[in-house]
N, C-alpha and C positions, 0 to 999 in steps of 0.2 A: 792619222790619229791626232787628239787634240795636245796642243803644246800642254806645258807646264803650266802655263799662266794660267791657260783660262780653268784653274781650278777654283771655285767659287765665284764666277765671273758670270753668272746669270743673274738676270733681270729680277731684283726681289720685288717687285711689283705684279709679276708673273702670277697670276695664282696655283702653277703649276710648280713654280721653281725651288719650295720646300722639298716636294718628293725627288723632284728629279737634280736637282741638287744632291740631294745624299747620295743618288745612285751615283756620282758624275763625278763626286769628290769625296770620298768616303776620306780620307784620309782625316778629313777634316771632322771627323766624326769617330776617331781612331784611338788605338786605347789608351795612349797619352790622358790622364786625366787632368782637367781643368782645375788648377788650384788655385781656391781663392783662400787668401790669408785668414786665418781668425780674430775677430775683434778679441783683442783678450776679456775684456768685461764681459760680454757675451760668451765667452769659452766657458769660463770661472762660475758664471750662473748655473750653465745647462750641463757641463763636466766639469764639476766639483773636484778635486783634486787631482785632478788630472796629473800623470808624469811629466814634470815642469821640461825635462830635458827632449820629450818628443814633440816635434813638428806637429801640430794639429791645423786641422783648415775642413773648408764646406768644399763638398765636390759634388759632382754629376758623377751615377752610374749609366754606363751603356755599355750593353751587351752590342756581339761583332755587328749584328743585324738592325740594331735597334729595335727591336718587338720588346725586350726589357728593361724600362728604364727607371731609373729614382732619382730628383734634384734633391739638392741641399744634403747630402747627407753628412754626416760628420766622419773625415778621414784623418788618418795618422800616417807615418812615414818612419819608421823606428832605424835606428842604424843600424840595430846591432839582436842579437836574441836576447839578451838581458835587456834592455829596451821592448824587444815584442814579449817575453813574459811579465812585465810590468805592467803594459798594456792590458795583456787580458785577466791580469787579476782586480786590475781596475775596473772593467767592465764586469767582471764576474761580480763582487762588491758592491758595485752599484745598479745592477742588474741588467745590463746592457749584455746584445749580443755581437761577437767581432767575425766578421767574415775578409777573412784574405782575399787579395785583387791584384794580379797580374797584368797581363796587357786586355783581359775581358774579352778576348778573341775564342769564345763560347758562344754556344746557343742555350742551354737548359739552363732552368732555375738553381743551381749549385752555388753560386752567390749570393744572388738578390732575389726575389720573388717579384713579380711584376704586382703592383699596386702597393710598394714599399713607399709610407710619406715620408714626408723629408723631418717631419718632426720624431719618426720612429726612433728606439734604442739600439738602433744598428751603427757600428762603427766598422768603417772600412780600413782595412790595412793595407796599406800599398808596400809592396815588396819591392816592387821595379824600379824603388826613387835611388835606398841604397844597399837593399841586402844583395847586394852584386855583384861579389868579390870571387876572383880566380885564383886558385894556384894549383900546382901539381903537389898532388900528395906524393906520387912515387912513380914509375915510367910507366907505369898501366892505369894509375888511377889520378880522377883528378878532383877539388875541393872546390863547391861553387854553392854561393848563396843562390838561394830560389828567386830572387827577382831578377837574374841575369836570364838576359833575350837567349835562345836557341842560337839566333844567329853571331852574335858572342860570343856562347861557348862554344860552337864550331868553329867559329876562326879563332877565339884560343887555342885549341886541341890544333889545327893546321898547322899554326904557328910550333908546334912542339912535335911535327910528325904522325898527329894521334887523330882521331873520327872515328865515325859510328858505322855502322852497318846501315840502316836507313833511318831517317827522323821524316815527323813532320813536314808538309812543304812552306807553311808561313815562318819565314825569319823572325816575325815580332811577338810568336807564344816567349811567355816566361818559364824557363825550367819547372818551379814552382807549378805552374800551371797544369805543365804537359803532364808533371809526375800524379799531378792528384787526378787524374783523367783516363792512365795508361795511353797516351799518347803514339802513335807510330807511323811509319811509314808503308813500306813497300818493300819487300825480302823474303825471300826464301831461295835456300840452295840451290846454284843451276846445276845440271848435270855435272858430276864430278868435281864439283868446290863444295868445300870442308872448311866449317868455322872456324877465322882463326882467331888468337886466343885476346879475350881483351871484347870481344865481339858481340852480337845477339841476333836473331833473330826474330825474335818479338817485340815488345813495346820498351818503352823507354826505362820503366818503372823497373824492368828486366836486370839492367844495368846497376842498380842500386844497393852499393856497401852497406854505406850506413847512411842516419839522418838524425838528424837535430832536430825533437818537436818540443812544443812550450805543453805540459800534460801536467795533470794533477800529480801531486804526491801527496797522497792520505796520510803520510804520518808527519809533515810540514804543514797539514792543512792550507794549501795554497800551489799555483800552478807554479811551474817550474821550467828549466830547460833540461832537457832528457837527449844524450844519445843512444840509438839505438842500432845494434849490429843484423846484420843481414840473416846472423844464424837465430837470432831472437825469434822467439814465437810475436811478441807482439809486435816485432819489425813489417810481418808479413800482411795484417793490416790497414799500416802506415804507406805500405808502398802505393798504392790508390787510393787514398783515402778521403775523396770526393768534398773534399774542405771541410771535412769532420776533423780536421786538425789544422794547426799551423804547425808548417816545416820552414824551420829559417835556411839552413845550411845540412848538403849530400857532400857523400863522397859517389861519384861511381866509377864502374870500371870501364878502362877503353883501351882498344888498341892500336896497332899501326893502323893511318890512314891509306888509303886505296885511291886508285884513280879511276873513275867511273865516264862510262860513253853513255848517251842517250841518244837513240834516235830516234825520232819521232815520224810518225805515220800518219796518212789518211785517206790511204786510198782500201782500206782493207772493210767490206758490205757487211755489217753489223749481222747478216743471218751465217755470214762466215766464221766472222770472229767470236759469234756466241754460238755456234752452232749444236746439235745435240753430241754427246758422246759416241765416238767414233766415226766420225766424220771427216774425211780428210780435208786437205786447206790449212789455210793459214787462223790456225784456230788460236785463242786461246792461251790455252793449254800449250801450246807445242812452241810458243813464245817465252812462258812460265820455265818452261822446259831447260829451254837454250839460254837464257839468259837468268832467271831466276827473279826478278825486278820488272815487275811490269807492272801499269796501272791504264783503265780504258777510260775514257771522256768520252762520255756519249751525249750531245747536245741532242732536245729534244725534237721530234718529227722530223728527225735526218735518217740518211742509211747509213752513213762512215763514220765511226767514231775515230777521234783523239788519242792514236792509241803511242803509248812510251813504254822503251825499253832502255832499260840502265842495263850495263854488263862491265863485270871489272875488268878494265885494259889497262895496263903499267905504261905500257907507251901510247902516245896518240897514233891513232890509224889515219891512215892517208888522205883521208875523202872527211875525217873529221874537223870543225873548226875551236881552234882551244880556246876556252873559258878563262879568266881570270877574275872571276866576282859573282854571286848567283843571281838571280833571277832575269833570267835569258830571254824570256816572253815578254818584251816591253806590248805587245798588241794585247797580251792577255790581262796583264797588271795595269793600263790605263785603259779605259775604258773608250773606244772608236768614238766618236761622233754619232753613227746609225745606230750600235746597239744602243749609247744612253737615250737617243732620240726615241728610240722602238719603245724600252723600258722605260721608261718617263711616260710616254701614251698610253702604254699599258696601266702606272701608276693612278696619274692624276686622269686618265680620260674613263676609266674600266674599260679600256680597249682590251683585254683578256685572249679576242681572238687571232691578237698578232699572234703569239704564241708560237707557230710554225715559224712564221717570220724571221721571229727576233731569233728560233732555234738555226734558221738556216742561217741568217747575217752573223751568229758566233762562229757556225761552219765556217763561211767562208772567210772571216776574219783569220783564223787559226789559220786554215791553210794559207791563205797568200802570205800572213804575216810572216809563216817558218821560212817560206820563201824569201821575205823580201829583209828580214834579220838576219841569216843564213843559221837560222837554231834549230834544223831538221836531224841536223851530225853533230853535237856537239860532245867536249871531253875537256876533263881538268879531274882536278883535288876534287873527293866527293861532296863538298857541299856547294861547290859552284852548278851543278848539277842538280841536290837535291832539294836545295832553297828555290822556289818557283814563286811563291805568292807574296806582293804588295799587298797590306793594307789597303791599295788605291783602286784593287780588283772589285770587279761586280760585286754588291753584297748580297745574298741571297740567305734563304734558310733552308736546312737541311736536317732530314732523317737521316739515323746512320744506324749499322747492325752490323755484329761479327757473326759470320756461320761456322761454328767448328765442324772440321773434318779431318778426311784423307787427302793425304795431295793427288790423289788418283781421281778421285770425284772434283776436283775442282772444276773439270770443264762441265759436269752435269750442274751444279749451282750455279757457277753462272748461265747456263742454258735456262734453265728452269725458271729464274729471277728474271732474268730480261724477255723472255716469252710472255711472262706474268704480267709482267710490269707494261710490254708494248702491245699486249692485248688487252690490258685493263686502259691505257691511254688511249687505244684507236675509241674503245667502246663509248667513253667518255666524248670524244669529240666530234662523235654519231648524232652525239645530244648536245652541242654546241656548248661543250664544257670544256676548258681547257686551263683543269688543275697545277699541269708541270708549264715551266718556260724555263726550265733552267737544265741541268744535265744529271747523267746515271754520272754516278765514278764508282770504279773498283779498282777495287788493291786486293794485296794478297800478301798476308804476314806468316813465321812461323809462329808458335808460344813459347810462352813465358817460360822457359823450363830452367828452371833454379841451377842448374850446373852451369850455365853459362856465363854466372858471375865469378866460377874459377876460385870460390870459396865452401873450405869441407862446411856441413850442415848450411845452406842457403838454403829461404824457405821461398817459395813461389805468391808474388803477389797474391790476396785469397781472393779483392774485389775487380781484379784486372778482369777484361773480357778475355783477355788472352790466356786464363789460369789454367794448366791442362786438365783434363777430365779423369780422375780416379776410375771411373765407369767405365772410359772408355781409354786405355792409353795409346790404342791405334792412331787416336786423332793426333795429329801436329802440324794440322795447317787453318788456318784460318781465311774467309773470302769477304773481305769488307764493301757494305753494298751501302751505297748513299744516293739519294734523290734530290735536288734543288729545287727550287723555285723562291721566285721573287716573294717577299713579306706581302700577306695581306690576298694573297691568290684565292678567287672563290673556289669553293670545291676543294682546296689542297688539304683540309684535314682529313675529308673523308677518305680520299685518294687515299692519302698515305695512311689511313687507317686498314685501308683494305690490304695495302702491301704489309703492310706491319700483321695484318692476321694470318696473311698468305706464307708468311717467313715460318711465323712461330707453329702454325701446323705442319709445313713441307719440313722444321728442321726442329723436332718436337723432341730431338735424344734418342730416337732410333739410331738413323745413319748417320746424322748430323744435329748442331746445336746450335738454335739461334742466342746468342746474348746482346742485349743494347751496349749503342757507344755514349758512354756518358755524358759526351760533351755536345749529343745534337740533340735531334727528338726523337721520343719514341712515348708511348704510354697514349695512344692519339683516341681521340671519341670523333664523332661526324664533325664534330664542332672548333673541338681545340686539343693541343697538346700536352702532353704531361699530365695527362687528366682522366685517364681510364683507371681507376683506382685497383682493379683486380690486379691489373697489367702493373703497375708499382707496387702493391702490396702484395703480392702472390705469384705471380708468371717471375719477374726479375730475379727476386729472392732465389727460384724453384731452380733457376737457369744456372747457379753459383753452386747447389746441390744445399741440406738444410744446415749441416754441420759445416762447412764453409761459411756460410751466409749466416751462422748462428755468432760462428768464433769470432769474425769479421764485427757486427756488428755490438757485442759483447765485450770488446774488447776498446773499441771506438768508447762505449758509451762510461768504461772504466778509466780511461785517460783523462775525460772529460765528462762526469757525472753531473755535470751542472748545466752542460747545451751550451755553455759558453759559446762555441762554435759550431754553429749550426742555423737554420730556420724554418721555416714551417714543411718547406718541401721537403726536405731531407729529414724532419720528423716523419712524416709521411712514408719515405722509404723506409726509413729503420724503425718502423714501429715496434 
């Protein structure tokens, strides 16, 4: 694998070396924003009164992938919530719109809109610079500003005996980020373990007392800072609320932390492991089963997928090697020398038909790598464990979808999806098309179900994917299905156009229910993403139920009757 150094260490004379640069040193293109100082004279022309006491400067937006980008725009950096409510009634006043900015480790337009100029009335708010403060509210709950990193507040909570049930795998999302997204891992009960208390198994949003948003007050005519309790009807909202708000400061609930084993796999033939229901072998399901924590990595035009099992162990097992810090995959988190050479060709040459290629060279990275790290058996504190992703990792773009169901049916969904899915990619590359180079991933969550924050009247996030089904209360599992490929892939809209119709008729609210993940793609036409106007203004709504999607929205638009925070897309959704 390549050292440290040679990150940005390519030939800028290369005319290849823009693209395969970013794939090779993402870091360097990482959510860290570039702040460049404000001339004040220039500040004072173009933001007239601006809050003398906030940090203001010119930044670059860039989404994780870079497919959305904006220069110049005009950012702030508030210390405090009386500073971010100052901010947006400045902007409200002068017409400007503020959209919050975390670490930008997103794919969809929830931010920024792509072809946002830099002279627009967008002002960004950066959370991550200082709303980023810890403390424990009480031995179950803990008090943390929305710009502190994940990887923060798990190792606060470590430090204090406390963790999650599963989060995210990127260390560098912002709190802030994850909550406005319903963010989650990988969880569901294994055979004979019962949550314990402090705990969840759904999304992150799940976990949330209270929060602190800057919202209108009609009778102060001006925004304000509001807290909001978790029994609150308009809390439930707030818990997703897709940057239709700013939240400075949560309480959530947590409890004892656990010690989690991971062992990873790859010898197990992807007709095995997705097999149809009822089949025996090493399916699946029967993984889900035993351990409750599973997630499959399946690189394209391989048979073996990536497959990981967490299971909670109090002591280390024998054959296990202990962890003390997370992200255990140094092969997966810097990127080899042949994959960035393969994706770089692919890039700058429209080499497209590496594709098998570059899918087997990630195989066989992964496998030798667990080998030659010794990170096949590993076990620690769970976020040494569930933290996996660098910044530094392949950048790729990604569809993503939750199926609600029965935990019974899970092995038929994922059977059904990856049949679909590896008969719709052989067909494709019949015709010398090769939309995917990147991988399947699935997970498997439970939902959001309100009693798990251990508070009487807790309402259930309404815009979470994860919000359980009044229709159906049988459902309480969820099967999270994601597709990658590298930015700019021909053929990959219509591809995933096709899986995206294939989902939402196979899990239409009979047995099951398709909902989009908010923070990748979905809404796809032959052409582009986020761009099937039914699929945004009809299908997503439909997927929440009408009175969910009506309160949700209704309630959004009464906090903030002015769009203050918001933009074109997200009018779009909440028309």
């Amino acid at each position: 694998m390549p050292p440290a150094d040679r990150v940005g260490a390519e030939d800028p004379q290369d005319p290849s070396w823009t693209r395969r640069g970013f794939l090779r040193s993402a870091a360097a293109l990482a959510a860290v924003p570039v702040l460049l100082a404000a001339d004040p004279a220039v500040a004072a022309a173009e933001l007239p009164d601006f809050p003398a006491a906030v940090a203001l400067y010119r930044s670059a937006y860039r989404n994780w992938v870079g497919e959305i980008t904006a220069d110049g725009l005009w950012a702030c950096a508030p210390e405090n919530g009386e500073q971010a409510a100052a901010v947006v009634n400045w902007a409200w006043r002068h017409g400007w719109t503020v959209r919050p900015r975390g670490s930008s480790h997103g794919w969809s337009p929830l931010t920024v809109e792509e072809g946002t100029p830099s002279d627009a009335r967008v002002l960004l708010v950066d959370t991550a610079s200082r709303l980023t403060g810890l403390a424990l509210e009480s031995a179950s709950s803990v008090r943390a500003g929305t710009g502190v990193t994940m990887e923060a507040l798990l190792t606060y909570l470590e430090g204090h005996g406390l963790g999650v049930t599963a989060a995210p795998a990127p260390g560098d999302l912002t709190l802030g980020g994850a909550l406005a997204v319903d963010a989650h891992g990988t969880a569901v009960p294994a055979e004979g373990e019962r949550r314990l208390p402090g705990h969840t198994y759904g999304s992150l949003s799940n976990l949330v007392l209270s929060l602190t948003a800057v919202v209108w007050d009609e009778d102060g005519g001006a925004y304000v800072l509001r807290t909001f309790h978790r029994d609150e009807a308009d809390c439930a909202a707030l818990l997703t609320h897709l940057g239709r708000t700013l939240v400075t400061e949560v309480v959530l609930r947590v409890g004892a932390n656990t010690n989690l084993r991971c062992v990873s796999r790859v010898d197990i033939p992807a007709g095995e492991l997705f097999a149809a229901p009822g089949e025996e072998g090493r399916t699946f399901a029967s993984y889900l089963e035993e351990s409750g924590r599973v997630e499959a990595i399946w690189f394209a035009f391989t048979e073996f997928p990536w497959l990981k099992v967490w299971s909670v162990s109090p002591t280390k097992p024998l054959t296990s090697r202990r962890v003390t810090s997370p992200y255990n995959y140094p092969f997966s988190d810097n990127v080899p020398t042949l994959v960035a050479d393969l994706a770089g060709r692919m890039v700058s040459d429209a080499a497209w038909y590496l594709a098998p290629v570059l899918g087997n060279a990630q195989y066989d990275t992964a496998a030798l790598g667990l080998v030659a790290t010794l990170s096949a058996d590993i076990w620690g504190p769970s976020k040494n464990t569930l933290l996996y992703l660098k910044p530094t990792t392949l950048r790729v773009t990604a569809n993503g979808y939750a199926v609600l169901t029965t935990r019974d049916q899970v092995q038929r969904v994922v059977s059904e999806f990856t049949s679909h899915y590896r008969e719709r990619l052989t067909a494709y590359a019949a015709r010398g098309r090769f939309p995917v180079n990147g991988t399947v991933e699935i997970r498997v969550t439970g939902l959001d179900e309100p009693a798990d924050a251990d508070l009487v009247g807790a309402r259930a996030p309404l815009l979470s994917a994860l919000r359980p089904s009044e229709e159906h209360p049988e459902w309480d599992t969820a099967v999270w299905l994601d597709v990658l490929t590298l930015p700019g892939t021909p053929y990959a809209e219509m591809f995933l156009r096709e899986i995206e119709l294939f989902l939402l008729d196979a899990y239409d609210g009979g047995h099951a229910l398709t909902r989009v993940e908010w923070s990748k793609g979905w809404a796809y036409t032959d052409e582009a993403v986020w761009s099937d106007e039914e699929v945004i203004g009809t299908v997503v709504p439909a997927s929440f139920g009408e009175s969910a999607w009506g309160q949700a929205a209704g309630t959004l638009d009464r906090l903030d009757p002015h769009r203050v925070l918001g933009n074109g897309f997200l009018d779009r959704l909440f028309r």
